[in-house]
DOTI-170506 format. One record per residue (C-alpha): residue number from 1; x, y, z; residue in three letters. Coordinates in Angstrom, 3 decimals. Example, Ala and Ser with C-alpha at 12.3 -4.5 7.8 and 13.67 -1.06 7.14 Angstrom:
<recs>
<rec resi="1" px="12.300" py="-4.500" pz="7.800" resn="ALA"/>
<rec resi="2" px="13.670" py="-1.060" pz="7.140" resn="SER"/>
</recs>
This chain:
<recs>
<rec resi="1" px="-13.961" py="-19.641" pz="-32.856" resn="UNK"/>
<rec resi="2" px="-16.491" py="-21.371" pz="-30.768" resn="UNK"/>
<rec resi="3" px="-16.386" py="-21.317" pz="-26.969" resn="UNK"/>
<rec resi="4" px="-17.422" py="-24.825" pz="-26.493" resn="UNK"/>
<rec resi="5" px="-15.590" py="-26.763" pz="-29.231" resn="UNK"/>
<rec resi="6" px="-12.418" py="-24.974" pz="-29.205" resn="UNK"/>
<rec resi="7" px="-11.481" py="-22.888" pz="-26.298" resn="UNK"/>
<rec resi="8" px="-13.569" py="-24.747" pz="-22.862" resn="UNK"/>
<rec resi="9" px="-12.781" py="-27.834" pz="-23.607" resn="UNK"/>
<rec resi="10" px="-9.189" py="-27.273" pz="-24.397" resn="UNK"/>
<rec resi="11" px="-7.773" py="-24.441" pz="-22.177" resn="UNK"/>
<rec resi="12" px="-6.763" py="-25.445" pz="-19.000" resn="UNK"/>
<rec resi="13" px="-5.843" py="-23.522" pz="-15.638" resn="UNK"/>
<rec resi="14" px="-2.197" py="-25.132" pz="-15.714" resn="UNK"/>
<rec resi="15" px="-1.527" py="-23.897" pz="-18.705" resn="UNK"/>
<rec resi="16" px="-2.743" py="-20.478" pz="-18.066" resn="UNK"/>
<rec resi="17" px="-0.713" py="-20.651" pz="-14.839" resn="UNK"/>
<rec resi="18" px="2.492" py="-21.663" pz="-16.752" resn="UNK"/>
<rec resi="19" px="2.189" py="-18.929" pz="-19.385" resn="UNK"/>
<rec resi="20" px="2.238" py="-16.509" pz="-16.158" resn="UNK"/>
<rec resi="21" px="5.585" py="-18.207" pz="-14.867" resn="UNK"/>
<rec resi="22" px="6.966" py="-17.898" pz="-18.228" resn="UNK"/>
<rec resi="23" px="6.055" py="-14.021" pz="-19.047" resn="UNK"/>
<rec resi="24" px="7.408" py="-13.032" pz="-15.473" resn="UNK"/>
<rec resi="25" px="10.721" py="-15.177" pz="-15.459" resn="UNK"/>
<rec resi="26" px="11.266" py="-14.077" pz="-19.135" resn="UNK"/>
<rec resi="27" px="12.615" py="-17.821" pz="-19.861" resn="UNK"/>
<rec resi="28" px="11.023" py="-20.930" pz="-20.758" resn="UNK"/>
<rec resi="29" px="14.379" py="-22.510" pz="-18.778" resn="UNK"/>
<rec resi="30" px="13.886" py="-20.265" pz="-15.319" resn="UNK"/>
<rec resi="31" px="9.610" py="-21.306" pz="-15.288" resn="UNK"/>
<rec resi="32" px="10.794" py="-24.509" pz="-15.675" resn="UNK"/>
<rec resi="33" px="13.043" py="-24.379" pz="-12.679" resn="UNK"/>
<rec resi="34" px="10.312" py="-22.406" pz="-10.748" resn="UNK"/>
<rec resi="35" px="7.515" py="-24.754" pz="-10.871" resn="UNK"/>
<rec resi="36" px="9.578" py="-28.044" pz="-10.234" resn="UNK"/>
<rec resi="37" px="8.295" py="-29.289" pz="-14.066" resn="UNK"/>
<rec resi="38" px="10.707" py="-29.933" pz="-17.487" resn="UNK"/>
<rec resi="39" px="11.463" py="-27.388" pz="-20.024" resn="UNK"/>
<rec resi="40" px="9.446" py="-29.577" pz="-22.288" resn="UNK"/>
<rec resi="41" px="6.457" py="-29.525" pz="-20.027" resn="UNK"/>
<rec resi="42" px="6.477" py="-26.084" pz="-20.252" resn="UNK"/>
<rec resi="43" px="7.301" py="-25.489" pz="-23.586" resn="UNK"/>
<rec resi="44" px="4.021" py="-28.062" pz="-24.707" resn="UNK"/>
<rec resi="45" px="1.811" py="-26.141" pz="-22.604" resn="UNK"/>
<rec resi="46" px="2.806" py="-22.885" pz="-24.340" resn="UNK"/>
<rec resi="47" px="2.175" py="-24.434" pz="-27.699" resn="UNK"/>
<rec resi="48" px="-0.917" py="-26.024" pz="-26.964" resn="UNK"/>
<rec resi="49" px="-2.311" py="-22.898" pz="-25.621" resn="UNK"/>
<rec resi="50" px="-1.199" py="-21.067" pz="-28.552" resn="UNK"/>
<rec resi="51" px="-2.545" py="-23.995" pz="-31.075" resn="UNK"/>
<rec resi="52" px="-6.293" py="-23.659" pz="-28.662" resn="UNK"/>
<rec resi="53" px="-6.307" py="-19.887" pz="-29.424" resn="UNK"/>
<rec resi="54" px="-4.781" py="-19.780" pz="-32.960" resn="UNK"/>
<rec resi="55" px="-2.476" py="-17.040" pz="-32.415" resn="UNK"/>
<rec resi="56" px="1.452" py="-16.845" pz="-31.221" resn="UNK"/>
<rec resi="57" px="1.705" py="-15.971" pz="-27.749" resn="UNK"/>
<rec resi="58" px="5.456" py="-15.106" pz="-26.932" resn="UNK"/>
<rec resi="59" px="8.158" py="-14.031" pz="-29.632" resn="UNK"/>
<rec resi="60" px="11.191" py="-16.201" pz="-28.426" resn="UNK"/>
<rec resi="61" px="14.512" py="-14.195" pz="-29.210" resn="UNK"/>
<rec resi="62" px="18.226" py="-14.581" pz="-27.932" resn="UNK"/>
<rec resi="63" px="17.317" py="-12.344" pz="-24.547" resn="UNK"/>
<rec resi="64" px="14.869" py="-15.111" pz="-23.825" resn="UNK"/>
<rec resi="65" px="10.866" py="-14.570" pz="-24.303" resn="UNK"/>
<rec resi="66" px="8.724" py="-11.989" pz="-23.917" resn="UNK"/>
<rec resi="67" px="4.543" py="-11.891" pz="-24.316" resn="UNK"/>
<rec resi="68" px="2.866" py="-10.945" pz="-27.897" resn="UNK"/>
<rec resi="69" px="0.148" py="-8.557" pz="-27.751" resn="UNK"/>
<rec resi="70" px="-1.939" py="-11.494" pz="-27.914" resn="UNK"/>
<rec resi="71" px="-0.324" py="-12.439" pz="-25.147" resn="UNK"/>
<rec resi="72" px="-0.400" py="-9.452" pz="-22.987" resn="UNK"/>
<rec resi="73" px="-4.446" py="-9.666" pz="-23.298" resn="UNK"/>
<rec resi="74" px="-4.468" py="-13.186" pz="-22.117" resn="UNK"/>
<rec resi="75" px="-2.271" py="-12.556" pz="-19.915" resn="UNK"/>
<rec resi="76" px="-3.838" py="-9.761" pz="-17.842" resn="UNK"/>
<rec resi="77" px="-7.238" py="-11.741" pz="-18.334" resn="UNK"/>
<rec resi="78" px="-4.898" py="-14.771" pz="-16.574" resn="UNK"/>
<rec resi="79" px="-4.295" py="-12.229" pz="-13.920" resn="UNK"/>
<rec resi="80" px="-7.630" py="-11.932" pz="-13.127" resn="UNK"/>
<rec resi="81" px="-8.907" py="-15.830" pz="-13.179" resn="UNK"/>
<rec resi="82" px="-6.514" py="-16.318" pz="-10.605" resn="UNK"/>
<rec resi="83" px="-6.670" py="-13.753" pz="-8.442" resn="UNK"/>
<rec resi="84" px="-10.778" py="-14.550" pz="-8.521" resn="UNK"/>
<rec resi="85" px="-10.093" py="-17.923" pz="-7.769" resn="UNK"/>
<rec resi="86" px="-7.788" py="-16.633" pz="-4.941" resn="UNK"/>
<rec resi="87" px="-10.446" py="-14.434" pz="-3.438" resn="UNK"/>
<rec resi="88" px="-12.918" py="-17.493" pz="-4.089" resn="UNK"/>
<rec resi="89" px="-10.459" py="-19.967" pz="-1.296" resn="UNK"/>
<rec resi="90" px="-9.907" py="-17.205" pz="1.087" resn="UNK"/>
<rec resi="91" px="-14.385" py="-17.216" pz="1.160" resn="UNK"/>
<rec resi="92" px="-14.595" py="-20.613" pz="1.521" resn="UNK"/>
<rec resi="93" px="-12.064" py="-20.742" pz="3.914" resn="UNK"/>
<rec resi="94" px="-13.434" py="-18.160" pz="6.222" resn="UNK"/>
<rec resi="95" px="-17.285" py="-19.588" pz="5.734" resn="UNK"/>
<rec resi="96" px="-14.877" py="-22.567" pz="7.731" resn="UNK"/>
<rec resi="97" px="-13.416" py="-20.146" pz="10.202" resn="UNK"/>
<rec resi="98" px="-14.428" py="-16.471" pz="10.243" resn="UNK"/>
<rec resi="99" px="-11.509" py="-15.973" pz="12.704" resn="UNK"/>
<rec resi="100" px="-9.029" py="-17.063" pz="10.491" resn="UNK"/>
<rec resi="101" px="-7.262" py="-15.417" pz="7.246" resn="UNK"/>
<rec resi="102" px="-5.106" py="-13.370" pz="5.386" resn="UNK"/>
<rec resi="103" px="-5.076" py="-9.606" pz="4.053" resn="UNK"/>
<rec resi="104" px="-2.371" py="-7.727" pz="2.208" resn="UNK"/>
<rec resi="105" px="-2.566" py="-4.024" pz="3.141" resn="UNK"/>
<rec resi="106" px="-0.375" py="-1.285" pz="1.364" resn="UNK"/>
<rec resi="107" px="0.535" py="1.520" pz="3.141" resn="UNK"/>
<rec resi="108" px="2.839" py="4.614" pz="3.535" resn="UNK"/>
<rec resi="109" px="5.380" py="4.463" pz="7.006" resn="UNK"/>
<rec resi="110" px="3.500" py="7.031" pz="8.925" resn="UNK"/>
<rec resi="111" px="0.238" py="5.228" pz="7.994" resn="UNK"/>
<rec resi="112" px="1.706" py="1.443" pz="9.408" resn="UNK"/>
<rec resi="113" px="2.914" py="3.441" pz="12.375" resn="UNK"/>
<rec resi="114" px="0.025" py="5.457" pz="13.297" resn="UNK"/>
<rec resi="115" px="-3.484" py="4.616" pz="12.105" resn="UNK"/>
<rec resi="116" px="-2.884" py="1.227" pz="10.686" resn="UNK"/>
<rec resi="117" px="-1.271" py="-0.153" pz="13.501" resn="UNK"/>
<rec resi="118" px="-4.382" py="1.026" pz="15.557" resn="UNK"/>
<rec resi="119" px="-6.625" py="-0.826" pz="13.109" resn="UNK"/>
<rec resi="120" px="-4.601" py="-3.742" pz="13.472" resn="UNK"/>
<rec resi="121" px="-4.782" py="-3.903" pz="17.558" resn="UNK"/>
<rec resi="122" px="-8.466" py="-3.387" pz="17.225" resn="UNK"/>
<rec resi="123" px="-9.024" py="-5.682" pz="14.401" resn="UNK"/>
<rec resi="124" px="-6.999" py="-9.243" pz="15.645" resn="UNK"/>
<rec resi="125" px="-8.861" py="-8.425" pz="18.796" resn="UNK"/>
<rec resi="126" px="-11.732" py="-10.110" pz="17.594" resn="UNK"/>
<rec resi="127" px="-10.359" py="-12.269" pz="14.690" resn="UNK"/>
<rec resi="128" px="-6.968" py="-13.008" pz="16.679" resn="UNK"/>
<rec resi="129" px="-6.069" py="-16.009" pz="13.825" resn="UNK"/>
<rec resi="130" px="-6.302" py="-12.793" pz="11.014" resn="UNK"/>
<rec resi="131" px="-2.373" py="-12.478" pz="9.281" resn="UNK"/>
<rec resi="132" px="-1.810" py="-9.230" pz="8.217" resn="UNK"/>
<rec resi="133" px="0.834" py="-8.904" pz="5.234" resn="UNK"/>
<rec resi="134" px="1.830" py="-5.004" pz="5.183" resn="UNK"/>
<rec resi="135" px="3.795" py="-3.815" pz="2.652" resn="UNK"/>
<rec resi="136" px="4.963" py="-0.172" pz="2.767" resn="UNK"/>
<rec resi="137" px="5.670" py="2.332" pz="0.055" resn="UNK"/>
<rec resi="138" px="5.119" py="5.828" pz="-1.327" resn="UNK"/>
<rec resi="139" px="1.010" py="6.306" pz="-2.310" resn="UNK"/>
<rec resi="140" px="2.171" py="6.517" pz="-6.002" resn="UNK"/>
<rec resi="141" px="3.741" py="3.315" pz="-5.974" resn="UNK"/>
<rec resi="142" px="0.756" py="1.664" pz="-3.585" resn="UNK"/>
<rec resi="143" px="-1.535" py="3.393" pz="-6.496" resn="UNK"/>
<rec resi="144" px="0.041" py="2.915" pz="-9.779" resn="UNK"/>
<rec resi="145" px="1.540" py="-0.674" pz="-8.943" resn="UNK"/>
<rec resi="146" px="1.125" py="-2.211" pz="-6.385" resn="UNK"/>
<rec resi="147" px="-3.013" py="-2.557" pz="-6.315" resn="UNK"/>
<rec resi="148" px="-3.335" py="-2.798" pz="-10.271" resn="UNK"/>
<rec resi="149" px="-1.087" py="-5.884" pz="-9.653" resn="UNK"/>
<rec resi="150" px="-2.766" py="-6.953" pz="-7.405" resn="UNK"/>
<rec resi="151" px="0.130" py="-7.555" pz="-4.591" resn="UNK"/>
<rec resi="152" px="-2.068" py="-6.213" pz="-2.579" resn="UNK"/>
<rec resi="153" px="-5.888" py="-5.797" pz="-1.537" resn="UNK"/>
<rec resi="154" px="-6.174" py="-2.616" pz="-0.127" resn="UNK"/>
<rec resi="155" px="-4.595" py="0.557" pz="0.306" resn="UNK"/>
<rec resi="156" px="-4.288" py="3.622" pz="3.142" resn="UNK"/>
<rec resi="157" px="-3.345" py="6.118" pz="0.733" resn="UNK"/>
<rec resi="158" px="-2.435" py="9.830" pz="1.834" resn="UNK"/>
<rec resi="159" px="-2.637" py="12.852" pz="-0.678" resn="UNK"/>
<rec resi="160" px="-3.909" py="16.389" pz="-1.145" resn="UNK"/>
<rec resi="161" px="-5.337" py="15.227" pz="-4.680" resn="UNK"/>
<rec resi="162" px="-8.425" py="13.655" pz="-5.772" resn="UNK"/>
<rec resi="163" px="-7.748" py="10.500" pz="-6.413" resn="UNK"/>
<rec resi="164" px="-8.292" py="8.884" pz="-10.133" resn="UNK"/>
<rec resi="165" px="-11.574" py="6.558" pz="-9.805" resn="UNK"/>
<rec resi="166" px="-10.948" py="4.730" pz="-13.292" resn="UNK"/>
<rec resi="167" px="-9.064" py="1.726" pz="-11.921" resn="UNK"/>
<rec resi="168" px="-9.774" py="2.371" pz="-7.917" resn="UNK"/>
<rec resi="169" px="-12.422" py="2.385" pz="-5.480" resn="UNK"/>
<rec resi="170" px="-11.623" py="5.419" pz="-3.260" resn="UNK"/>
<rec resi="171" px="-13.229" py="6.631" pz="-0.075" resn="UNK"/>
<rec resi="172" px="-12.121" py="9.032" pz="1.795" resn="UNK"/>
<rec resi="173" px="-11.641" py="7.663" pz="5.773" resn="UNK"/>
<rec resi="174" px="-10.822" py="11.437" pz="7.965" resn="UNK"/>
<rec resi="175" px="-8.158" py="14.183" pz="7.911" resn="UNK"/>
<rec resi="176" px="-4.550" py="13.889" pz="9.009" resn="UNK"/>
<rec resi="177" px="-3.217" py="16.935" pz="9.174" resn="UNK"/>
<rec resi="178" px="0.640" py="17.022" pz="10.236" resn="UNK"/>
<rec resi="179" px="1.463" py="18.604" pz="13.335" resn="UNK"/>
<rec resi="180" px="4.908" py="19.328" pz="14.613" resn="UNK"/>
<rec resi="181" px="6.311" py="16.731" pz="17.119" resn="UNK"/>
<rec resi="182" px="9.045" py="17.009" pz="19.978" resn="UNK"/>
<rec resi="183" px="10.373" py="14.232" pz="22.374" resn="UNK"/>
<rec resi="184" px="7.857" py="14.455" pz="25.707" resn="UNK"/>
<rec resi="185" px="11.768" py="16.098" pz="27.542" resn="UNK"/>
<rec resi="186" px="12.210" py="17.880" pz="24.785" resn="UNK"/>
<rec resi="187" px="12.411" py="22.060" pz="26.337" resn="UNK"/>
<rec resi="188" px="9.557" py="22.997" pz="23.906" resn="UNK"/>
<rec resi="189" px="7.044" py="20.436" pz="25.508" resn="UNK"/>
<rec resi="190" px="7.062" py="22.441" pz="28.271" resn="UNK"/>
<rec resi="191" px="6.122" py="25.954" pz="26.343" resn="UNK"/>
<rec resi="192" px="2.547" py="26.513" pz="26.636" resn="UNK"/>
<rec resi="193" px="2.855" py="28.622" pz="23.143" resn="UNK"/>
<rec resi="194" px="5.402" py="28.296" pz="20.263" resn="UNK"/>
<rec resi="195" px="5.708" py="30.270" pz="17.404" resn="UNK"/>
<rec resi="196" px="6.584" py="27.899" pz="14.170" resn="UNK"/>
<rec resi="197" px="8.834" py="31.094" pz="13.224" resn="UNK"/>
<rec resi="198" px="10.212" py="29.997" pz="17.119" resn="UNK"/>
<rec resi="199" px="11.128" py="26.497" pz="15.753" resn="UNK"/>
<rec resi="200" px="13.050" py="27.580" pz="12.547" resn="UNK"/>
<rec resi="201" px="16.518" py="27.184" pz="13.636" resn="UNK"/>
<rec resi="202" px="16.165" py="24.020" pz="15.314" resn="UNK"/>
<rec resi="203" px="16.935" py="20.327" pz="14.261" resn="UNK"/>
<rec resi="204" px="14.296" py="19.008" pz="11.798" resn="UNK"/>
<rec resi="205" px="14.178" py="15.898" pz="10.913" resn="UNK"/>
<rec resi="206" px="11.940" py="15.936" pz="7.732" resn="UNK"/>
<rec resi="207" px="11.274" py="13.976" pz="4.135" resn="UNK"/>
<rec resi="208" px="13.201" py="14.499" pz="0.966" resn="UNK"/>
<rec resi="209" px="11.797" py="18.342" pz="-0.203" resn="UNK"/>
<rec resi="210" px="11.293" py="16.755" pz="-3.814" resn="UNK"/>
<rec resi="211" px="8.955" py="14.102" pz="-2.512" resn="UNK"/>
<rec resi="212" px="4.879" py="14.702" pz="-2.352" resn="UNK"/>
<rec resi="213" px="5.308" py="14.873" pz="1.701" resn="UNK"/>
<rec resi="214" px="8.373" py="16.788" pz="1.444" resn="UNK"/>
<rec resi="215" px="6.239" py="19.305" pz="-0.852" resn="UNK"/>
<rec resi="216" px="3.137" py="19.211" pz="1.366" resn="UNK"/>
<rec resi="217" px="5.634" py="20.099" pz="4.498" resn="UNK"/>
<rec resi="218" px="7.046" py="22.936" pz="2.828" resn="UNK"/>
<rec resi="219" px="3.849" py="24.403" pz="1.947" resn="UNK"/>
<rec resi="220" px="2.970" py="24.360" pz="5.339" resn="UNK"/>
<rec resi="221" px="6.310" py="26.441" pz="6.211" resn="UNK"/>
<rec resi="222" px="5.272" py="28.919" pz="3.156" resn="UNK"/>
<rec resi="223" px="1.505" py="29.502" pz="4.380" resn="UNK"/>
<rec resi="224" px="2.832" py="30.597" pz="7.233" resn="UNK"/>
<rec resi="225" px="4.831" py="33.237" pz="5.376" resn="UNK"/>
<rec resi="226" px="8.620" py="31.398" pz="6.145" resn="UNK"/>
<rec resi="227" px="10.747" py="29.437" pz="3.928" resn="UNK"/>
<rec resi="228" px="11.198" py="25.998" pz="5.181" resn="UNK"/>
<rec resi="229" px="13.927" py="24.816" pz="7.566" resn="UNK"/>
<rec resi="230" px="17.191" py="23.391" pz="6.314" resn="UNK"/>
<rec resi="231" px="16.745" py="19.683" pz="7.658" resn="UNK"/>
<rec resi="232" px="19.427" py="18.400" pz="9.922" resn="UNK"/>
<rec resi="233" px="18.214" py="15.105" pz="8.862" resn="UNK"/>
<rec resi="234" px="16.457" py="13.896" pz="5.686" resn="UNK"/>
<rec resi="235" px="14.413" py="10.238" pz="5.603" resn="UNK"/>
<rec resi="236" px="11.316" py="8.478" pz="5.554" resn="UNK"/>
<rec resi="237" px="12.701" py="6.084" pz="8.065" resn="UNK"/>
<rec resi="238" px="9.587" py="6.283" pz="11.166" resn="UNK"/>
<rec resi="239" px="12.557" py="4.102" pz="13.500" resn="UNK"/>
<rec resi="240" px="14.761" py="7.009" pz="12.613" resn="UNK"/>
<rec resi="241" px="12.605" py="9.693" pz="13.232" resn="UNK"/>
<rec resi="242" px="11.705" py="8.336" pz="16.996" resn="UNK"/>
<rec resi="243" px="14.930" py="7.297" pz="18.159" resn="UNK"/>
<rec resi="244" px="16.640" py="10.995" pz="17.076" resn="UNK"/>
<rec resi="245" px="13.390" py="12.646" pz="18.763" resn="UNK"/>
<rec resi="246" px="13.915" py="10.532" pz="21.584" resn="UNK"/>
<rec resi="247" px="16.900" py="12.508" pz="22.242" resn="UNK"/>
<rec resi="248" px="15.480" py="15.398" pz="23.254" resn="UNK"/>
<rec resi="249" px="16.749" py="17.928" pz="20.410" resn="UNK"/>
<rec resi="250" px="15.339" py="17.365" pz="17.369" resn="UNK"/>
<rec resi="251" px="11.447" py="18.310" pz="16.095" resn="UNK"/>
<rec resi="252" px="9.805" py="17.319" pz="13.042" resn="UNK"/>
<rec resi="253" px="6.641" py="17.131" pz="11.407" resn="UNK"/>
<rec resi="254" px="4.266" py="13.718" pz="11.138" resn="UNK"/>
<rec resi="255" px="0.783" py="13.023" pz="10.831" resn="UNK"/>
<rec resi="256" px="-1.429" py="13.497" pz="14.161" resn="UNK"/>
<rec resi="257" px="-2.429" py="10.168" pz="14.130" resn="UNK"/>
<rec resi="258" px="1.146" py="8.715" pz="14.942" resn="UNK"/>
<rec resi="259" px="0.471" py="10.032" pz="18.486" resn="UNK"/>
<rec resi="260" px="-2.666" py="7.394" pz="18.589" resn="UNK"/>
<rec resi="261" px="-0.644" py="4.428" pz="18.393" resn="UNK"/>
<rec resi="262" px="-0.966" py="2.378" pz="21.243" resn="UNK"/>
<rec resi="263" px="1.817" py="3.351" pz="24.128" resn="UNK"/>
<rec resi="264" px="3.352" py="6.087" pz="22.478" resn="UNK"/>
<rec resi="265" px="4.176" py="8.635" pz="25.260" resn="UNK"/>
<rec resi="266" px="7.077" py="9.274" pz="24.201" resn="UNK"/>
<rec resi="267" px="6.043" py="12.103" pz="21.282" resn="UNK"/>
<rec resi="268" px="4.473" py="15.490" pz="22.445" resn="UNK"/>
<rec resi="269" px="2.497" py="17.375" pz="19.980" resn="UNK"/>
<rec resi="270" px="3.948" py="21.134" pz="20.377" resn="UNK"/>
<rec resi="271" px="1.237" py="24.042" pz="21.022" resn="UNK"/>
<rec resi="272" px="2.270" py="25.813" pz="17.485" resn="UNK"/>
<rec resi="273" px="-0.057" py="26.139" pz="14.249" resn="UNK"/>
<rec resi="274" px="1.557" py="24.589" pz="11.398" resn="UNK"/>
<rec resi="275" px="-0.637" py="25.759" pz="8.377" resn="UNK"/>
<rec resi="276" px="-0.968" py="22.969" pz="5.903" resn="UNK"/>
<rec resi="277" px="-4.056" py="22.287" pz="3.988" resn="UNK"/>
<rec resi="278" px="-6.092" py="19.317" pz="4.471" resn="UNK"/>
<rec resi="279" px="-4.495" py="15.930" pz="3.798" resn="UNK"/>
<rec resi="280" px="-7.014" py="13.157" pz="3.643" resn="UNK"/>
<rec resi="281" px="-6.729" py="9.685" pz="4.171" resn="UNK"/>
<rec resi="282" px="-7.909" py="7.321" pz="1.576" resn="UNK"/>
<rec resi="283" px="-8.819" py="3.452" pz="1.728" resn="UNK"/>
<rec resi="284" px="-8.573" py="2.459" pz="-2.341" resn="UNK"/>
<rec resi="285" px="-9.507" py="-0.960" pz="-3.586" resn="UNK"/>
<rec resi="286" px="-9.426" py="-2.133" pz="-6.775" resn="UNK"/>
<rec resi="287" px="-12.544" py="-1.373" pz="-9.281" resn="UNK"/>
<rec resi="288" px="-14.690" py="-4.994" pz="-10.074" resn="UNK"/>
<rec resi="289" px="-12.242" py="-6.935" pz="-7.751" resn="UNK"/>
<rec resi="290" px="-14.086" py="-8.884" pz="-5.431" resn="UNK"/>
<rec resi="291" px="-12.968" py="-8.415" pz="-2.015" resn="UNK"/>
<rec resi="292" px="-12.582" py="-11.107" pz="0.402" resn="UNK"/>
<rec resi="293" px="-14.555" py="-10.889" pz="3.564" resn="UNK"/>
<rec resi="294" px="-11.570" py="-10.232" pz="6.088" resn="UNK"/>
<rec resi="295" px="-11.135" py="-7.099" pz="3.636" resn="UNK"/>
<rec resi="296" px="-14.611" py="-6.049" pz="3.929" resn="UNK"/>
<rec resi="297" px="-14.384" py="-6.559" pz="7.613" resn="UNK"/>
<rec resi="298" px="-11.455" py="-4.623" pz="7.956" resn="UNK"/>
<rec resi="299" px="-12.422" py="-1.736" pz="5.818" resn="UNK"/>
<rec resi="300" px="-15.787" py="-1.766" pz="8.554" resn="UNK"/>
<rec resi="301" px="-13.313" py="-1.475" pz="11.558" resn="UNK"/>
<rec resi="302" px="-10.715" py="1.100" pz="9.529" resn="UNK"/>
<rec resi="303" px="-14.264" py="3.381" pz="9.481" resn="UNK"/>
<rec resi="304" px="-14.839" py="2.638" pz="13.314" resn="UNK"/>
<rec resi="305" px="-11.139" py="3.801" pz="13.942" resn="UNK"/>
<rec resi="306" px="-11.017" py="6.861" pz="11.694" resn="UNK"/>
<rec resi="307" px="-14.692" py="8.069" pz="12.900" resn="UNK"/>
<rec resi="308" px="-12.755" py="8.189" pz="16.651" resn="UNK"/>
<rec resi="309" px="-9.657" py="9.793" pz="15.276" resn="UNK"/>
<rec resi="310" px="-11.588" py="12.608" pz="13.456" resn="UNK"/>
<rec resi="311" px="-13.780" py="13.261" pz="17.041" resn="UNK"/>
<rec resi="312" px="-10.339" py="13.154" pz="18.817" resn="UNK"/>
<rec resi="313" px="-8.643" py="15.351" pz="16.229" resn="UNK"/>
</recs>
């Protein structure tokens, strides 16, 4: 099969791009529908990309269609031509306007809450036309799907673990170690000294025990010879967390850099040693992607940021 007779000539970007509608809708029909063109339109571009390469691309059955192994390979390779050409636009279009573009940033709630949200303030204070599109999940999801898919460019990942460098780019931005938090009324922000052992019997608000926080909380509880607290209230929700603290009664545990988001007076950091190892943060991009330069420049001010966290820490 030669490159210039068969396959450049032939194989075009549309195409590509319509075999991509048709392995995620799972229907020739629903692509159709999708990208505003007829099911025959779609169907011909399917066969003519199939008749360029020589081999069957989808196996069409009564569930619909789904991609060949042929198919996965070109598709994934797909994957990558656009998301190249992607990264290529956003260039040109800041060479146009370096104050202008967007970035997709995964992170975990604490993270958006605390440290990103820091970055953020910092960050659109120079490029103020920058669009940030967040999306928040657990650090397995943000590392096992959400950056191989490419939904997003970057990722503030949290874990005890090294982190797997086959697929990622990982470097490690400063320590957030949890510290127990009360409202700034709360009676224990006035204690000078508090004994975790002290805090035992009080309202937690804390993460699901089975989740990798959840674990890493407990351990902290167990290092300091005591089992953990039974939780009055169990959720990753931050909006939950500070509106029940804000009352006055509860405590819980969060990273120490949710007390250096901007205005947040409301949370006192209690005088009490809470015992858990070292939980680094991680910035993780993709291995061989390109990144575009609003990532590049953010990943310079998320250093700037983190260096002044760890001296304040």
């Amino acid at each position: 099969m030669q490159w210039n007779e068969r396959i450049g000539r032939r194989l075009k970007l549309r195409d590509l791009h319509i075999l991509l509608a048709v392995a995620k809708s799972g229907s020739m029909g629903r692509a159709a529908s999708d990208l505003a063109v007829s099911q025959p339109a779609v169907s011909k571009a399917i066969a003519d990309l199939e008749h360029t390469l020589g081999v069957r691309l989808l196996d069409r059955g009564p569930q619909g269609v789904e991609p060949t192994i042929y198919g996965r390979a070109l598709l994934k390779c797909g994957l990558t031509v656009f998301d190249d050409l992607k990264q290529g636009v956003k260039e040109l279009e800041f060479l146009a306007d370096p104050t202008a573009g967007e970035l997709s940033i995964g992170c975990t709630e604490p993270l958006a809450a605390g440290l990103l949200s820091v970055i953020v303030d910092r960050f659109s204070r120079r490029y103020p036309k920058a669009v940030f599109h967040v999306v928040t999940a657990d650090a397995g999801t943000l590392q096992d799907h959400e950056l191989p898919q490419r939904n997003i460019e970057l990722a503030l990942v949290p874990t005890t673990e090294p982190l797997s460098e086959q697929e990622a780019d990982t470097e490690m931005l400063f320590d957030d170690p949890h510290v127990v938090l009360a409202a700034a009324h709360s009676k224990w922000a006035r204690r000078r000294r508090i004994a975790l052992a002290d805090l035992i019997d009080e309202p937690w608000i804390l993460p699901p025990p089975d989740s990798p926080v959840g674990s890493y909380i407990a351990g902290g509880f167990r290092a300091a010879g005591l089992q953990p607290p039974r939780a009055c209230v169990l959720s990753f929700s931050i909006p939950l967390h500070e509106r029940l603290l804000a009352t006055g009664r509860y405590v819980t545990a969060l990273p120490v850099s949710m007390l250096s988001q901007n205005g947040n007076l409301s949370l006192r950091r209690l005088p009490v040693i809470f015992p858990a190892r070292s939980r680094p943060i991680w910035i993780m991009t993709l291995k061989n992607r390109t990144l575009s330069p609003l990532a590049r420049l953010f990943i310079d001010c998320a250093r700037t940021v983190a260096m002044s966290l760890a001296k304040a820490g």
